[in-house]
N, C-alpha and C positions, 0 to 999 in steps of 0.2 A: 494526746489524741492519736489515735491512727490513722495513718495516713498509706494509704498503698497504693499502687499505678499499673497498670492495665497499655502493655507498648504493642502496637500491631505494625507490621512491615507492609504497606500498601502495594507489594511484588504478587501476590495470588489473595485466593478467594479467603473467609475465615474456616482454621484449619481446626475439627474438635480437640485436637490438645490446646490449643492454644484457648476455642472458646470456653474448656475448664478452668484455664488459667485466669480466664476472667473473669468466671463463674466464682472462684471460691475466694479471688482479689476481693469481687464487689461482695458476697457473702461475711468475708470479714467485718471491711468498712460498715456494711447495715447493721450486722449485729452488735457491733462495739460503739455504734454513732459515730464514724471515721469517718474519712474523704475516699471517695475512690476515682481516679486522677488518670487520664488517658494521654498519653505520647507518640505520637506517630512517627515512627522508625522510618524517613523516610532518606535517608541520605545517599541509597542508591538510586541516582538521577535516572540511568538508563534502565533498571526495572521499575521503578515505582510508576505507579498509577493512578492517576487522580479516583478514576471509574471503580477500581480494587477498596480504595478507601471506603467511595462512599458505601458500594457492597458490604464493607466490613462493619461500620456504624450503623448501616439498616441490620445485617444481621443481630447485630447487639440489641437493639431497640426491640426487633421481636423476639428474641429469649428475653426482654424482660429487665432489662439492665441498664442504669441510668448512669452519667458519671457527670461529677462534679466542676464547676468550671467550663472554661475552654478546650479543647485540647491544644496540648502546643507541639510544633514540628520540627523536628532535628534539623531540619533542612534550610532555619531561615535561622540557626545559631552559631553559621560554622565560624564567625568571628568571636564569639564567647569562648569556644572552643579553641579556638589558637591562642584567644588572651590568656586563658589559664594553664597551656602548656607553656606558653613562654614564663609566665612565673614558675613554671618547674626549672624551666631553662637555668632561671636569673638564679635561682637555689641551689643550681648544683644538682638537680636529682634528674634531672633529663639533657639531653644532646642532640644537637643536629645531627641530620646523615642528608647531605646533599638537599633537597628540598622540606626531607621526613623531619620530622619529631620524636627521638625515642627515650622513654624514661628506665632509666639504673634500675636493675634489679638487685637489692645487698643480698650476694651469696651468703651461706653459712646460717641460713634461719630458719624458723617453723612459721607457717600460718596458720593462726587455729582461730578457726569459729564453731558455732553450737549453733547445729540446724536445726530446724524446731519441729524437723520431719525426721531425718536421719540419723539428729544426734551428734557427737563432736565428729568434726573431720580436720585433718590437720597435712598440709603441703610442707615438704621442702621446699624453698628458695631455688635450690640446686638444681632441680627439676623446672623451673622457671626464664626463659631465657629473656633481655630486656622486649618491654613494650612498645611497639608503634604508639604514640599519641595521636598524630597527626601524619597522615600517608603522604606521599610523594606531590600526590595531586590536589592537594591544600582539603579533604574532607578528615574527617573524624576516625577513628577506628571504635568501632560498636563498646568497645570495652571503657573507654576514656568518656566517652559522649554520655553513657547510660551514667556515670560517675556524678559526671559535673550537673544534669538533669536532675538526677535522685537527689543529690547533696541540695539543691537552688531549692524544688520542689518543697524539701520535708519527709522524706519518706520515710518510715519507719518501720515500716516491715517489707520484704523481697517475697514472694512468692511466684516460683517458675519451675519450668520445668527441669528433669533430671539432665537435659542436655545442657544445662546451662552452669553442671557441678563446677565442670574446669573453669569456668570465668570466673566465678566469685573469689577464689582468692587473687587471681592479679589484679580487678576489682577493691577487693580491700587495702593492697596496697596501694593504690593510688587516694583511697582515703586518707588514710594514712600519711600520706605525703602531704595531704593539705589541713594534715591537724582535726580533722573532721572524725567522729566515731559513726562507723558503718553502720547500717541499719541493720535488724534480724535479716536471717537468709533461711530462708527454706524451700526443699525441691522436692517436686510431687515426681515418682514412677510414671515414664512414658505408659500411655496407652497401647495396649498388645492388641493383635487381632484376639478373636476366640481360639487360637490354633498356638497362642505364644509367639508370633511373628510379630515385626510391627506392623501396626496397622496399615493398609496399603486398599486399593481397589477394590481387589477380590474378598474383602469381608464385606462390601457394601461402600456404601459412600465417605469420605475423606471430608467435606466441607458441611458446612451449618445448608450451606444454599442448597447444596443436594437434599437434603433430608426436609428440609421447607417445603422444596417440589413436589416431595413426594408424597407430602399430603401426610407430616406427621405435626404434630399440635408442639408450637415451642414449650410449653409444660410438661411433656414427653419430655421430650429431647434433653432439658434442664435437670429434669428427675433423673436418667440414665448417668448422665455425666456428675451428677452430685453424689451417687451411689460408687464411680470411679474415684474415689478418694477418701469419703466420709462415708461411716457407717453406721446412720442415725438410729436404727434399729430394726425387725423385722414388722412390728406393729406399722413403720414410717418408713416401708419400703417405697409407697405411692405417696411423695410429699410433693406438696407446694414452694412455692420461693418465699411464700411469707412464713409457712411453717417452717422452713429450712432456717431463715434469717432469724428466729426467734431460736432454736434449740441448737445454730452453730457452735461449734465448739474446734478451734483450729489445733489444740493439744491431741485432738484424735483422730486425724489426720492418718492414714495410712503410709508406709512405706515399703507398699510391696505393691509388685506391680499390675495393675488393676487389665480388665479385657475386656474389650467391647463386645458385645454380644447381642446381635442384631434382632433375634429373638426374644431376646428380653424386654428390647425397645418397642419393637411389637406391641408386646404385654402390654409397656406402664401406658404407649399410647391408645390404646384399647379402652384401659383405666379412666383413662383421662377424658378419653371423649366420653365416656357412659357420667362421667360429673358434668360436664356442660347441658345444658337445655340444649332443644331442638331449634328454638329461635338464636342462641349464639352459634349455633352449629351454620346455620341459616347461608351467611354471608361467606363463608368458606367454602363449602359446600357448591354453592353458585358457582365460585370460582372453577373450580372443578369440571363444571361442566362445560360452563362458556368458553373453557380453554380446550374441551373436548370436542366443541362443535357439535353440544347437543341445543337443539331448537328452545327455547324458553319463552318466546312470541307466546302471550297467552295463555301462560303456564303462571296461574297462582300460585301467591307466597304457603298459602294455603293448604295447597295441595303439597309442595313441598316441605315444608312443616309435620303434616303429617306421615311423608312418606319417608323424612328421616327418625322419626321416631319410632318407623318401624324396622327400618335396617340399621340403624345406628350400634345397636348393641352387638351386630355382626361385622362390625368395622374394625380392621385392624391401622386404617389409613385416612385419610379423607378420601385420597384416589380411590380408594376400591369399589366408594359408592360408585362412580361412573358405569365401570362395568358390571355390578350389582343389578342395577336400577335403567338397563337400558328400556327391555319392553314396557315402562310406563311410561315412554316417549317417542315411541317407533314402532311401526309395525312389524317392520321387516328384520325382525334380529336375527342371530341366528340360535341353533337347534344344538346341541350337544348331540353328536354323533351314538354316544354312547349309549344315552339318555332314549334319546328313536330309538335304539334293537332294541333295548330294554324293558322299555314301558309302550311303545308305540308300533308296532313291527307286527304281533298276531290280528289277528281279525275279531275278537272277542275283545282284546284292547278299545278298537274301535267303536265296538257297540256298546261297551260302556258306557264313551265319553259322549255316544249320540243320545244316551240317556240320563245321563248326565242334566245335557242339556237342557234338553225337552222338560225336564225335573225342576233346574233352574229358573227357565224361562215363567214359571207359575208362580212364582214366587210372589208374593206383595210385599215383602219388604227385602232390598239385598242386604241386610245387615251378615256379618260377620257368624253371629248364632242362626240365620236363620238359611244360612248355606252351607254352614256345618250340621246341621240335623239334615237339610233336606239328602247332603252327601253321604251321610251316616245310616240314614235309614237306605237310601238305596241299597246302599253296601248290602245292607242287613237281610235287605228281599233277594238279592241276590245270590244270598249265600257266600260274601267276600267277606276280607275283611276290606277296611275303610283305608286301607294304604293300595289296595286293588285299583280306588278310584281318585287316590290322591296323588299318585304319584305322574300317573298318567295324564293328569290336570292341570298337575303345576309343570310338566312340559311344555303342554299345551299353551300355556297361555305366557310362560316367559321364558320357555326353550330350554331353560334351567331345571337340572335331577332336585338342586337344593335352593333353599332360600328362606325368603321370611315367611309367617304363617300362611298359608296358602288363602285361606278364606277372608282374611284382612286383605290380603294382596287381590283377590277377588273385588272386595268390595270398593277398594280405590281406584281400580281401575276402573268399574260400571259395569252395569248388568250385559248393557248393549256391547262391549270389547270382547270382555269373557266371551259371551253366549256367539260371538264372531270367531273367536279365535277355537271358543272344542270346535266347532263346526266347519273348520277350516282344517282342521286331520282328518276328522269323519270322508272328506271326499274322495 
């Protein structure tokens, strides 16, 4: 069985290398029917964080990703950890140095393993100088600790990242020492910005929690970073984590160095929201607002319901509804500057929109068709064409050059707002 583990440092928030690394851990384990096994790095007392953890297991939970068991804590093992360096001791293969722990390196040798990413890599010994076991100050050194873990656990496959090349063979020798056959080792290419730098600020956000914020769907976010390593094809550029866990395949595995690309993310979350219903949009959505401090007192689900199914298709975020969709909850928005010279500024502009109105206002039905004829034929007696009256309209009435259909946007708002608001430039 396969068994693979998932290790987070409780010192910061989760970091998207890291939540690929846990992306394509648990991706493994589902598709093969494995374990996927969580261990919490936490044996830096004075960084770690209790508050960092629990961030880091909520983010998990909402990309979607379960793991098996408990997890267990480096921090409540440091006696395991000193029991089994002193059996190196009692061997011969390790020594004290004043309070430390440090294990023999045997010069004069090769370390080879076969990375199932990059293929055979092979260390001098010579280049190795001995290992800390155990530091000064009776804790673990990360190398010795992840050993006796993974060995206790089961682990049978390693998946991490490329910074992690140099540990795996001092790693193996400590396997090695206790007779134990190391598990695969394989290491995925750091994340680049779009520019070939590492990733950093200025491409956009570094953590899972930033991009939650900001109002992108954890489906998004899972799709972007499964496409940073596996290249399920271009039919399945927009996948699922159930499609992904079904046509995983860890042999094809990239080893070249993948780029975030914020744009793109854009894209699949774009994607992603046009598959959800308007009613799962719903509860998100909300949130959004309520954290925007827009009024919701007596604002049906109703009306909300349908007013994301009519911006929903022009969302690249959750967030962006907020400032989308302000004038169907305020009167007082504001005007795009631009939008006034442009469509609102001559005095013939004006007397469109007062007729417009007055056109409007006869209406017996405000449906969607029967305010697009009544605006079409205006046009028509006019002598315009029908963006003469439309563009000047949809300022009008949500301050905004562009947006959703205008005469949908009409109609959800009410005859009585509209017919309030042309008539509110007219003066």
């Amino acid at each position: 069985m396969v068994v693979v583990r998932f290790a987070p440092s409780p010192t910061g928030f989760l970091h998207l290398g890291s939540a690929r690394t846990a992306l394509f851990n648990w991706l493994y384990a589902r598709h093969t029917g494995g374990r996927f096994l969580l261990r919490v790095e936490d044996t830096d007392k004075a960084r770690s964080d209790s508050r960092f953890l629990e961030e880091i297991l909520s983010d998990l939970r909402w990309l979607g990703l379960d793991w098996d068991g408990e997890p267990i804590y480096q921090s409540r093992r440091f006696a395991l950890y000193r029991k089994k360096a002193e059996e190196l001791v009692a061997s011969g293969k390790a020594y004290r140095e004043g309070e430390a722990i440090l294990f023999r390196v045997e010069k004069g040798r090769r370390i080879q393993y076969d990375d199932f990413i990059h293929g055979p890599i092979s260390v001098r010994t010579d280049d190795v100088k001995d290992q800390v076991l155990i530091k000064s100050d009776g804790s673990p050194s990360y190398n010795f600790a992840c050993v006796i873990d993974d060995a206790e656990l089961g682990i049978t496959h390693i998946l991490r990242g490329d910074d992690h090349i140099s540990n795996t063979p001092k790693q193996i020798l400590f396997y090695e020492a206790f007779g134990i056959v190391p598990p695969r080792f394989g290491h995925m290419p750091l994340i680049l910005g779009p520019d070939g730098a590492k990733l950093s600020k200025r491409h956009g956000g570094v953590s899972v929690e930033e991009y939650r914020k900001e109002g992108y769907l954890p489906e998004a976010l899972v799709n972007h970073l499964i496409l940073l390593g596996w290249y399920p094809g271009e039919e399945h550029e927009v996948i699922t984590l159930e499609e992904a866990v079904r046509m995983f395949d860890i042999n094809q595995m990239g080893d070249v160095q993948a780029r975030f690309d914020l744009q793109k993310l854009r894209w699949l979350n774009a994607a992603h929201i046009m598959k959800k219903t308007a009613s799962e949009l719903l509860p998100l959505i909300k949130g959004y607002l309520a954290e925007a401090g827009v009024p919701l007192d007596g604002v049906k689900d109703e009306f909300l319901l349908r007013l994301i199914e009519l911006y929903r298709i022009r969302l690249k975020t959750l967030r962006d509804f907020v400032p989308m969709t302000d004038c169907f909850f305020r009167d007082d928005f504001a005007v795009e500057e631009e939008g006034r010279k442009k469509f609102l500024s001559r005095p013939e502009d004006i007397a469109h929109i007062r007729l417009l109105a007055e056109r409007l206002e006869t209406l017996p039905s405000f449906s969607p068709a029967e305010i697009e004829a009544a605006c079409r034929n205006l046009a028509e007696e006019l002598g315009l064409k029908a963006a003469a009256l439309i563009h000047p309209a949809r300022l009008a009435i949500s301050g905004k050059s562009s947006g959703a259909g205008l005469f949908e946007m009409m109609e959800l708002l009410g005859k009585e707002k509209v017919l309030k608001r042309l008539r509110g430039v007219t003066r």
